[in-house]
N, C-alpha and C positions, 0 to 999 in steps of 0.2 A: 215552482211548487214541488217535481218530483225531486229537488234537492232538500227542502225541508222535510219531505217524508220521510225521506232516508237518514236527514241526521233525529228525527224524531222514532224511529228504530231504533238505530245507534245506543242512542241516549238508553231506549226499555232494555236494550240486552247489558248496556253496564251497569243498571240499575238492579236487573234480574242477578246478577254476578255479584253484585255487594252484599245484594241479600243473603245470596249461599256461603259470602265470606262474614255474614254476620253483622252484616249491615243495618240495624233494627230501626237507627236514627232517618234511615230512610224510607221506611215504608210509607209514609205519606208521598203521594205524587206532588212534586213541583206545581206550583199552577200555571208558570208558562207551558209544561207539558199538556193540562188538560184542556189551553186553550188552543193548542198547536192541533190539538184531536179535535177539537170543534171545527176548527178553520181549514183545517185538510179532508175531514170528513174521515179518516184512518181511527180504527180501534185494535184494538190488543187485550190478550185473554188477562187478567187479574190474576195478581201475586199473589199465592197463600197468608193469610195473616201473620200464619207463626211459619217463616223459612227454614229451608231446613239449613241444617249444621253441620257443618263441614270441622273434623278436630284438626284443630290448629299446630300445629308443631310448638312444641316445649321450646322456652327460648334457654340457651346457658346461661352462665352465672358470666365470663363476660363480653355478655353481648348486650344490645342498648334491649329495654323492655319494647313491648310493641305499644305502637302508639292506636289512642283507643278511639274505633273506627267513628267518625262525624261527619259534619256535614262540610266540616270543615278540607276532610279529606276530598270528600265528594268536589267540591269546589278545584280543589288542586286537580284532581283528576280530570275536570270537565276542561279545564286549562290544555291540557295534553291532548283535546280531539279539536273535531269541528267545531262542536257546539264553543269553544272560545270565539269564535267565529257569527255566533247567531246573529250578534245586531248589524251585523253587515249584511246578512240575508237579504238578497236581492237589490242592493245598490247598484249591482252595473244594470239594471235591465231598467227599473226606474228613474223618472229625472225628476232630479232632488230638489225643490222649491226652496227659492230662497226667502229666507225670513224676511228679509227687512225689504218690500217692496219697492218700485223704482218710485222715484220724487212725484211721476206723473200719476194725475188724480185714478186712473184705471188702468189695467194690467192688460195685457198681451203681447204679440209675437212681435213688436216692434220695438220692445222698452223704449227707451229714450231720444229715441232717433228725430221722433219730431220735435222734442224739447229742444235738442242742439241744432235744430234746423232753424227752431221760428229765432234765437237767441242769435245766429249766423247771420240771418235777414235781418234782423230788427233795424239795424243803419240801415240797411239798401231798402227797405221799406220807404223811408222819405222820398228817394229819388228815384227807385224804381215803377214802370209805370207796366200798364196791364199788356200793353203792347210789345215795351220789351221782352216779356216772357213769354209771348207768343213766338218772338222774332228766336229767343232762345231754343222755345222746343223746336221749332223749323219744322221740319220732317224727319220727325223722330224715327229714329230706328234702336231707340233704347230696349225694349223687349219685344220679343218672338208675334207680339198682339201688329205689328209692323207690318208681314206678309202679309195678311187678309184682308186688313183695311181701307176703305175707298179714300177716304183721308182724317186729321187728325180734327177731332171735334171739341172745340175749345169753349172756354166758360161763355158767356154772355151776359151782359145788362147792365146797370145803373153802379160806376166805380165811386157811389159815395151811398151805394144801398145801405140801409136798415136794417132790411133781413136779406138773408142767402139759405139758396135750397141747394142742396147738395145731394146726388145721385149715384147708383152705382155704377154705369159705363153706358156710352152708345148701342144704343139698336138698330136695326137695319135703314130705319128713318131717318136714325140721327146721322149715322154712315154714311148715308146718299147726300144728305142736304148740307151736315157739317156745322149742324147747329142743335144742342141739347134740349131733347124733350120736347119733339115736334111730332113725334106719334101720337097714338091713342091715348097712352099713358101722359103723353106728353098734354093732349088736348083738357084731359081730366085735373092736369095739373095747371093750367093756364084758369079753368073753370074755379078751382080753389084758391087761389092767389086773389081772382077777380072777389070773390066772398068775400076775402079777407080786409078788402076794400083797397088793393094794389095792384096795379097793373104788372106784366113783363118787364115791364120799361123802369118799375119802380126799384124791383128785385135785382138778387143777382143769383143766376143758375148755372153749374157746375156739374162735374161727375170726380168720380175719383180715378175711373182711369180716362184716357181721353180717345181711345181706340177701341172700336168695336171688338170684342172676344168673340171666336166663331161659334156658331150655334146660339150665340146672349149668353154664354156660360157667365159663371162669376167669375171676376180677373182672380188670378192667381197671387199670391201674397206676396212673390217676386217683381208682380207686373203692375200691382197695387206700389212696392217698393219703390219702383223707378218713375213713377207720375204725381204720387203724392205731394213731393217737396215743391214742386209749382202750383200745387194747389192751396198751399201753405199761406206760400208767398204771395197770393191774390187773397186770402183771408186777411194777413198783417197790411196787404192796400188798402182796400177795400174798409176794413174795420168793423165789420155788421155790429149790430146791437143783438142779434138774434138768428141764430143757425137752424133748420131745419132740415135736419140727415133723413133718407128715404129711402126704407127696407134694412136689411141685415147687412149687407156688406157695405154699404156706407157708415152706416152706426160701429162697424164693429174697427172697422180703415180708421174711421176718424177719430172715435175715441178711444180706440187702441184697446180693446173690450175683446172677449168674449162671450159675454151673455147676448142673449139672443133679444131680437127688437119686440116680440110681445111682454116679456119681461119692464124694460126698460122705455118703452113707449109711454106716453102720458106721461112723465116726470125727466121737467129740468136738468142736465147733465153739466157739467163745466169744463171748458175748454181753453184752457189761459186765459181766464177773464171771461170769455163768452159764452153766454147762455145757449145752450143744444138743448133741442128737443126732439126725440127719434118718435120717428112716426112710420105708419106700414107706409110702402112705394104706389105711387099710384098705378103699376102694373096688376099688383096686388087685390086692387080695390076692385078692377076689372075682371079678376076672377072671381071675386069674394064681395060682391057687395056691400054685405051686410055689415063692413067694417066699418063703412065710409064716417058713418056715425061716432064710432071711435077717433077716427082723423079728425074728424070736423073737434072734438072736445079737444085735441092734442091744439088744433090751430087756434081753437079759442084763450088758450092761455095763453100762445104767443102774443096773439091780439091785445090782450090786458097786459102781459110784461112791457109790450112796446107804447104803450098807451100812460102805462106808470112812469116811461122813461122821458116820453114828449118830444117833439119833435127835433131833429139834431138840425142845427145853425150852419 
């Protein structure tokens, strides 16, 4: 910003300068100037109407005539400073948005990563099983989430479910026991499933990282990076007819978003095919109650999409 002010100086003292050389064609302000004054908040005292007049030197007989001052000159002149320069104003501090979005249905910090992931699996899909991928992660020591956790907490339930719930990372419950969403939030989430008219046993439940974060923070977008592509790959097993992501950094990991999950809550998302519905986390619900009601209408459209589709053979 203090370099735009200063080429918006710049600019009033050569402007102030043409006038005295008889500049008339300019006394009108540019209007990128008077929006550079709105936007910087910077004022400057106003030109006389009529500038004064500076006598010009007599040109000889042969020498070329003078050429008659415009805007045209003005132009040339503005060539010669910074201000040639203006529509680059601040390109290096900004980052520059590309026009043509990636392929995937919504934007964020991972562009494509998961599209050449699920497109990488799609053969080992057939023949890979839930177990291999457990046997895969082993004991991970893929990110720093490694040091503090009791051990690695893997998906759970039904490898030919309907729906999947999908979560942000283990809590200290899920940490001890080694199996998602066995806490409190966990118990609230067993309670809603049950409404739904589906047991544990029917579902499949999941997180996006697989290692408790210390303190419950939210995994880091690194730590999200290196867990996610097995979570991928038990979606293309698995196959649900219907995803339910739980809280903001599930919503935002899995469809690769960032708008926030009250925004995007209650309405259908798409995920290669698969219907998401982002709904608040049931930790959430525990603080806030009054949401539950919210959740329940998110659940109930799942309930009537799965109900339109009928029971899978």
């Amino acid at each position: 910003m203090s370099s735009f002010k200063t080429l918006v100086s710049e600019t009033r003292e050569l402007l102030e300068f043409f006038d005295e050389l008889g500049g008339e064609s300019l006394s009108v302000e540019p209007d990128f100037l008077r929006d550079a004054e709105r936007a910087t908040g910077t004022s400057t005292p106003k030109r006389d109407a009529a500038p004064s007049q500076i006598p010009r030197t007599a040109s000889t007989s042969n020498s070329t005539p003078p050429q008659p001052e415009s805007k045209k000159t003005f132009s040339s002149l503005l060539e010669s400073t910074k201000l040639s320069a203006i529509s680059q104003l601040g390109s290096g501090d900004r980052e520059v948005k590309n026009p043509n979005p990636s392929e995937r249905p919504m934007t964020g910090h991972q562009g494509t990563k998961d599209s050449n992931t699920m497109k990488k699996n799609k053969d080992l899909s057939d023949t890979s099983t839930l177990f291999e991928i457990k046997t895969e992660i082993g004991n991970c020591t893929r990110c720093g989430l490694c040091e503090e956790r009791t051990q690695v907490v893997h998906s759970i339930g039904n490898p030919n479910a309907r729906l999947m719930f999908i979560g942000e990372a283990p809590g200290a419950d899920e940490d001890s026991k080694g199996e998602p969403f066995v806490g409190r939030a966990g118990q609230l989430l067993t309670r809603i499933i049950d409404a739904m008219g589906f047991s544990r046993d029917d579902v499949f439940i999941g997180n996006i990282n697989r290692c408790r974060p210390p303190g419950n923070r939210a995994p880091k977008i690194e730590e999200a990076d290196q867990c996610r592509p097995f979570l991928i790959r038990e979606i293309e097993i698995v196959k649900p007819e219907a995803i339910v992501v739980l809280g903001n950094t599930a919503c935002q990991n899995l469809l690769n978003t960032k708008e926030g999950i009250t925004k995007l809550r209650g309405n259908f998302q798409d995920y290669f095919g698969v219907k998401v519905m982002p709904t608040f986390h049931p930790a959430y619900l525990l603080r806030d109650p009054s949401k539950k009601k919210l959740v329940w209408e998110d659940m109930k459209q799942v309930m009537q999409f799965l109900e339109s589709t009928g029971d899978r053979k």
